[in-house]
C-alpha positions in Angstrom: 101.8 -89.6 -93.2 105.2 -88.4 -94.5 104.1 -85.9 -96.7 101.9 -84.4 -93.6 105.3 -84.5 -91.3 106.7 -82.6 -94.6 104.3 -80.3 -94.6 104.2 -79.8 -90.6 108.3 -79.0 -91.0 108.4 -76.7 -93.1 106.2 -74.3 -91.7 108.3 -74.7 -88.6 111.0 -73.4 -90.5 109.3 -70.8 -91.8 107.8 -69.8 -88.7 111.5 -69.0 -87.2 111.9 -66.0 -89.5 109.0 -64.5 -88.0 111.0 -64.8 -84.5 113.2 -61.5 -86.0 110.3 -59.5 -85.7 110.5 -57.0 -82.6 107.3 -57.0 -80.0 105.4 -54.1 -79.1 107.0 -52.5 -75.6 106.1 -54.9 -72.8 104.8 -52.6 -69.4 107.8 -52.0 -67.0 105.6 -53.1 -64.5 104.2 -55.8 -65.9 107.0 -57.8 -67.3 108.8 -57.3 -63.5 105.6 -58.6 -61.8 105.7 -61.4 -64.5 109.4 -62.4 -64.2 108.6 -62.1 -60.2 105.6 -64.9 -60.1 108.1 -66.7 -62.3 110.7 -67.0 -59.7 108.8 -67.3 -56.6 106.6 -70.2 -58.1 109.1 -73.1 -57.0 108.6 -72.1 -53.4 104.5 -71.5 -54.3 101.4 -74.6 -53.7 100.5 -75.6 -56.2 103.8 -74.1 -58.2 103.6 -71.1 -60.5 100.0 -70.4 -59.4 100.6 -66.8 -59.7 102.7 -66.9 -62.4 100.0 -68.4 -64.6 97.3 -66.3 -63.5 99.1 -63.5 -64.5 100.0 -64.3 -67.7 96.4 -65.3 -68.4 95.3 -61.6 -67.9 98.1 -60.1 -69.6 97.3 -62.4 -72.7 93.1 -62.2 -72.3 93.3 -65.9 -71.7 91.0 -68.6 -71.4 93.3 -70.4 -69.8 97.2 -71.0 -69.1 98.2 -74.3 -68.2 101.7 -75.8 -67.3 101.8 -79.3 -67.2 104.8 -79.9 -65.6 104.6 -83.5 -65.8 103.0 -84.5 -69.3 100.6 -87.5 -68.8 101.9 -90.6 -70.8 100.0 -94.2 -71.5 101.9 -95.3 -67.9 100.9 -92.7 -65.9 98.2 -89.2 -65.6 100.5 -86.0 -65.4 100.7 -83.3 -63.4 99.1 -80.1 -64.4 99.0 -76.3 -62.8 95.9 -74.6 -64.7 94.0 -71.3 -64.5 90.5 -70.7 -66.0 87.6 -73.1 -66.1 87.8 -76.8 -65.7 86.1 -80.2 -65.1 87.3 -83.1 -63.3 86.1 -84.6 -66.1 87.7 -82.7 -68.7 91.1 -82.8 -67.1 90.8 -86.8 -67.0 89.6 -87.2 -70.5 93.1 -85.0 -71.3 95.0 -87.6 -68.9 93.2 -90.6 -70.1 93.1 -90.3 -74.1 93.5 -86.8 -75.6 97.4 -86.2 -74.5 97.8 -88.4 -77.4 96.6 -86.3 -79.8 98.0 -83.0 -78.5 99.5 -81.2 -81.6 102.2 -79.6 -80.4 104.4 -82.7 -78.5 108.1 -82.2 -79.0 108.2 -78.5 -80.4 111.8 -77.5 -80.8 113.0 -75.3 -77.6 111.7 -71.8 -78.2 108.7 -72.4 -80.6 105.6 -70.9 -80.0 103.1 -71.5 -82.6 99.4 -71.7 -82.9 97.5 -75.2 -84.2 96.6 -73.2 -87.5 100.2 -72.2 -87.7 101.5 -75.5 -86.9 99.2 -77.9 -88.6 96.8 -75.3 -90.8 93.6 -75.0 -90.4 92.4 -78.4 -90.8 93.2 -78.8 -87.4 89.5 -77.8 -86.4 88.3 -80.8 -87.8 91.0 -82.8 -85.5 89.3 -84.9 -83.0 91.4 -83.0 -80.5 89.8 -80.0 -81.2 85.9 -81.6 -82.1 85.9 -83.8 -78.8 88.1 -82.4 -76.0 89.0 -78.2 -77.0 85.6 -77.3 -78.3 83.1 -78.8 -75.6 85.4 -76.3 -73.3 85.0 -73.2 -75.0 88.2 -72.8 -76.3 88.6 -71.7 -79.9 92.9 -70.3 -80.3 95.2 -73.0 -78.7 99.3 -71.7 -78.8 101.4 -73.7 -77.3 105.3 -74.7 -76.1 107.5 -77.1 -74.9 110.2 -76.9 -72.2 112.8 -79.5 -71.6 115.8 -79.0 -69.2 119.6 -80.7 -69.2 118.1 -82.9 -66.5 115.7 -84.7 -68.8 112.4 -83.0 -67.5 110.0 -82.5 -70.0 106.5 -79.8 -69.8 104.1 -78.6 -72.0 103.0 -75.0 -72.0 99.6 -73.8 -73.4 97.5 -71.1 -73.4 93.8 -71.0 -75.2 91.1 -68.4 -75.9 86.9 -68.8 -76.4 85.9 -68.7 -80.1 85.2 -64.7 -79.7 88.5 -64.0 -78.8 91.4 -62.5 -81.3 93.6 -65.0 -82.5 96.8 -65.0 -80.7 99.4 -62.1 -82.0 103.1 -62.4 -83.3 103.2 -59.9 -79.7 101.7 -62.6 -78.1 104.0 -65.6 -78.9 107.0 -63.0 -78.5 106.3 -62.3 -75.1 105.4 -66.3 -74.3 108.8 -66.6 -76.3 110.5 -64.1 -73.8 109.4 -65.5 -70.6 109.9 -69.5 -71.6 113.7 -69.4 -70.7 112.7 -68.0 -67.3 110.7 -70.4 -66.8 112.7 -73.2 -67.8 115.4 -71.7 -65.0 112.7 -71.7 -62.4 111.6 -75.1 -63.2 115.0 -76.3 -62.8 115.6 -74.7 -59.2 112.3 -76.0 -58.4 113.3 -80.0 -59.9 116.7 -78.8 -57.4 114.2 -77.8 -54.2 112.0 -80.5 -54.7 115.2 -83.1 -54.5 116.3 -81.3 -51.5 112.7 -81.5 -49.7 112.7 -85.4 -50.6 116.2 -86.1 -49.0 114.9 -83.9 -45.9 111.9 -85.9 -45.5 114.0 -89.5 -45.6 116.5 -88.0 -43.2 113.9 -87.0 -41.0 111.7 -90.0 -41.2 114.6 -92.2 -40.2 115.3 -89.7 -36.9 112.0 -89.9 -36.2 112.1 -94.3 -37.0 115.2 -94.1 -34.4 113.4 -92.1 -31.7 116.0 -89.1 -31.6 113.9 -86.4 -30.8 115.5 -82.9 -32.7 115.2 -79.2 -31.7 116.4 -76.6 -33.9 117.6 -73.1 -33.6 118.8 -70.2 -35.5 121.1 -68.0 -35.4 119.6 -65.7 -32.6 118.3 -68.8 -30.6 114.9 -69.0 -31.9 113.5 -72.5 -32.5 112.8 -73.0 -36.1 111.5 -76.7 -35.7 110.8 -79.4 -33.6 110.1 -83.1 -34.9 107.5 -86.0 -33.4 110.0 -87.5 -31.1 111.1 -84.2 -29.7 107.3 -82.8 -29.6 106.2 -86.1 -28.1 109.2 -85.8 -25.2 108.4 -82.1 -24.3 104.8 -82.4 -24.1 105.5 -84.8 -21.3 107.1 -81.7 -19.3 109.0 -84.7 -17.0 111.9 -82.7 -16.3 112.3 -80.5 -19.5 109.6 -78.7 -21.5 108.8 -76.2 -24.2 107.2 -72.4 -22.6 107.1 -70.2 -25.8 110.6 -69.9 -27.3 112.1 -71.1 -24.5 114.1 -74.8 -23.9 112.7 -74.9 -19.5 114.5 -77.6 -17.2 112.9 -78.5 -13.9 116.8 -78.4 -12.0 118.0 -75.6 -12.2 121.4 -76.4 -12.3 121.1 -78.2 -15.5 119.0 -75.4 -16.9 121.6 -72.9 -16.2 124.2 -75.7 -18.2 121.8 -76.0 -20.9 121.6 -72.3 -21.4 125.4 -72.3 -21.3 125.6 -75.0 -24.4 123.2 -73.6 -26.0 125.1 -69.8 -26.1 128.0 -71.7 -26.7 126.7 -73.1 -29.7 125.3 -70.5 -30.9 128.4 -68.3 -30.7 130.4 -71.3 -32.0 128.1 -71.3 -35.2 129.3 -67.8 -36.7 133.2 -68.8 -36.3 133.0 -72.5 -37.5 132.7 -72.4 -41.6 134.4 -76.0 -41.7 134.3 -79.1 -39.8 131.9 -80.6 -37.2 131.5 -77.8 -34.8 130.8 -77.8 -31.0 129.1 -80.7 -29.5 128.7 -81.5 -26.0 126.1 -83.4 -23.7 124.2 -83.6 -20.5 121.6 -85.8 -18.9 118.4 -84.4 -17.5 116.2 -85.4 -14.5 113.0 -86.6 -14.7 111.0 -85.6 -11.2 108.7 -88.8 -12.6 111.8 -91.2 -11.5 112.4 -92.7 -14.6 116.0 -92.7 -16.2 117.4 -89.3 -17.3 117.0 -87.7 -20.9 120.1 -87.4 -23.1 120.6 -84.4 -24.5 123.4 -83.3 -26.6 123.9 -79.6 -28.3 125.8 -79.8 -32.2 126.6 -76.2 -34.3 125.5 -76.2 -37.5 128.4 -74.7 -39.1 127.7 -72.0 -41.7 128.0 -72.5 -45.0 130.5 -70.7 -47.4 128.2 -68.4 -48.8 125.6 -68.5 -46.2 123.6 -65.0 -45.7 120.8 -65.6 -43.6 119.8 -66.0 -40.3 117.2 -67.9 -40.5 118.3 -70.9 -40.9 119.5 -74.0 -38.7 122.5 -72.8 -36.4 122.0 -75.5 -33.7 120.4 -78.8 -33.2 119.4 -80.0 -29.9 118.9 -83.9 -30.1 116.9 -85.7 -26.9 116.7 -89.2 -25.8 114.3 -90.8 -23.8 115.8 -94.5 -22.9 112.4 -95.9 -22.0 111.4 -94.9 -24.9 109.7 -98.2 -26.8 110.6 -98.3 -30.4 108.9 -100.1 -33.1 109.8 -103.1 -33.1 110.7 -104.2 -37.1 108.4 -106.6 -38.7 109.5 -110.5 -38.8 109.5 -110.5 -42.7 112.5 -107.6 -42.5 114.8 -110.2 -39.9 114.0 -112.9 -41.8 115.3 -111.3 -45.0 118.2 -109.8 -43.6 119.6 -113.0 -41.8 117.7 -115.6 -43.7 115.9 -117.0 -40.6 112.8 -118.9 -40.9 109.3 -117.3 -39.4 110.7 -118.7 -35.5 114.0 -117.8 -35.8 112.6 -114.5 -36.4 110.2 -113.9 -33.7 113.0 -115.8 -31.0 115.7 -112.6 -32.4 113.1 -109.9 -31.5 112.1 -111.3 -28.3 115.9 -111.6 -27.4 116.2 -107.9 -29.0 113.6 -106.6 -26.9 115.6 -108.2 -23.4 113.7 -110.9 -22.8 115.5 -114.6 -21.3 115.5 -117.3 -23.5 113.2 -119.0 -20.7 110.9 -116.0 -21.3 110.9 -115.7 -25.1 110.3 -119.7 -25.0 107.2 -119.3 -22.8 106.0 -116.2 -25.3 106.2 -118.4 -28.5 104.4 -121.4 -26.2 107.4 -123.4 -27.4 109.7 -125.7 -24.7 113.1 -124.2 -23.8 114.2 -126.8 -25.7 113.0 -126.2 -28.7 114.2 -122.4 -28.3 117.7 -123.4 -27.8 117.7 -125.1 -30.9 116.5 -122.1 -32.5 118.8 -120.2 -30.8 121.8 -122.1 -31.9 120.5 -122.3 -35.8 120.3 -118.1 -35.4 124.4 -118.4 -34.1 124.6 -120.2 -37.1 123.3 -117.7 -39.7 124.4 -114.6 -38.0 127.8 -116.0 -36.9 127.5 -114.8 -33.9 127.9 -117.1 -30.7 126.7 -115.6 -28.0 123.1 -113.4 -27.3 124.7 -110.3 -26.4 126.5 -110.5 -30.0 123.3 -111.6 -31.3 121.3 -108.5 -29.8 124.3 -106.3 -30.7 124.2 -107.3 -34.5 120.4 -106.4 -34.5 120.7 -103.2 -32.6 123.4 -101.9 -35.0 121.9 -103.4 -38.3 119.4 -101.4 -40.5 116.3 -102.5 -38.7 116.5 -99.7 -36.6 115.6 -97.3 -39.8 113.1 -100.1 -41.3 
């Protein structure tokens, strides 16, 4: 096994002084619509879609794959391929053959071919016998990427058995375009953390029943979320026509329309600190208790260029609004209450009596009391407003 790992090495190093040898002119045209698909993958679904496709007709391939996460004996991967495959043939990869793949941990910037790699022996490989060959696929090149941030994938291109082999102009321009691709994988790891703190921030607005309207810079709305949506489509005293933020007084519509200029003007003068913010109620014409609305700037950023973005958020509040009420298990992990301690806290959370929360569990008030005073007890609180207080303001309201 050594002497094969020998053997594997040193063609790698000899390999590398092939690297000196200048490729044939890449097209003008081509190379920019390359580096282009490149770039724009990150914001593409699935990713690098184009980018692949591309490459696979500039380099007659069978197929161009990017497996941007490799699969591993805890988990299948994650793979962006072009050119003909099975649901069967990308499990069998998934389930058994990543373990055989010959190129795994290539040195940053090698491109080789199996014969190059391993010789060409490698047809006899029950990689190639079992999972390349019942595909088609005769010329196998392949690449690895890794980044600073620990992010690993595995680049491979293959041709049919009637196909050239793969040229030294082949693996040059591969070897050209693997840095660029490496940069866009990195700002796509960067989007794809930014997209995943968006969605948690949203979910727990949505969890807290704070509807959210956003504008941009020239007063468009960019998005609404479910609480916002949910309060507008019930056109009780404010509404969405269009574009357009309505109010049913129009008194308050003409103040709304004032904050929301106001904003707006504040947003292209405020680089630094919170901004404007100010509030209003709204009328319902249904009777029920006025919406809270407040107006925030989104200050710019430094080197913000764009108009498209977030320049003001509109938040609503509907206090009849009935949130979810959080599951027993959370209170009773939170305070360490038993399974009717629990259910007494909501019930008190929710504004019911003692009396009443007693007759709901189908307990006697006595038997609530002593509840009650075991919950003072574990929550140090002494009184029910504190104790309704301390659950309002604790993180079940994001659970």
């Amino acid at each position: 096994m050594s002497g094969t790992r020998a053997v594997v090495a040193g063609k790698r190093a000899s390999l590398s002084t092939a690297r000196a040898r200048q490729p044939q002119p890449v097209q003008l045209e081509q190379m920019d619509a390359l580096l282009g698909a490149i770039y724009e993958g990150p914001t593409e679904s699935p990713p690098w879609q184009t980018a692949m496709l591309k490459l696979r007709e500039v380099l007659t391939a069978s197929h161009v794959t990017l497996m941007l996460r490799p699969p591993s004996s805890d988990s299948t991967g994650i793979m962006i391929n072009t050119g003909p495959t099975t649901a069967q043939g990308i499990e069998s990869y998934e389930t058994h053959f990543f373990a055989a793949d010959p190129f795994v941990r290539l040195a940053e910037g090698d491109v080789f071919s199996a014969e190059e790699l391993i010789g060409p022996q490698w047809r006899q490989s029950e990689y190639f016998r079992e999972f390349l060959e019942p595909i088609n696929v005769r010329h196998l090149l392949g690449a690895d990427i890794y980044t600073r941030d620990g992010i690993e994938c595995r680049f491979r291109v293959t041709r049919g058995p009637d196909a050239e082999p793969f040229s030294n102009e082949d693996k040059s321009l591969v070897r050209l375009l693997l840095p660029h691709l490496k940069r866009s994988i990195q700002l796509h790891a960067r989007l794809d953390f930014l997209e995943c703190e968006r969605a948690l921030f949203a979910g727990t607005v949505n969890r807290m029943l704070l509807g959210m309207v956003s504008f941009d810079a020239n007063g468009n709305i960019i998005e609404t979320n479910q609480e916002a949506r949910r309060i507008l489509a019930e056109k009780d005293g404010i509404w969405l026509a269009g574009n357009t933020l309505c109010v049913e007084s129009s008194n308050e519509s003409r103040e709304l329309q004032r904050m929301l200029r106001g904003a707006i003007a504040d947003n292209g003068n405020s680089s630094e600190g919170p901004g404007m913010v100010e509030a209003m109620a709204v009328t319902r014409p249904s009777g029920r208790a006025k919406l809270g609305i407040l107006v925030r700037t989104i200050p710019l950023g430094r080197w913000s260029e764009s108009k498209q973005r977030p320049a003001v958020a509109v938040f609503l509040r509907d206090p009849e609004s009935n949130a979810a009420q959080p599951s027993q298990e959370l209170v009773r992990r939170l305070f360490g209450l038993t399974r009717m301690e629990a259910q007494l806290a909501l019930l008190l959370t929710e504004g019911f009596t003692l009396d009443e929360a007693a007759e709901k569990m189908n307990v006697r008030r006595n038997t609530a009391r002593t509840h009650l005073r075991s919950i003072f007890c574990k929550t140090g609180v002494t009184r029910q407003t504190m104790l309704v207080r301390l659950l309002l303001n604790s993180v079940l309201s994001i659970g």
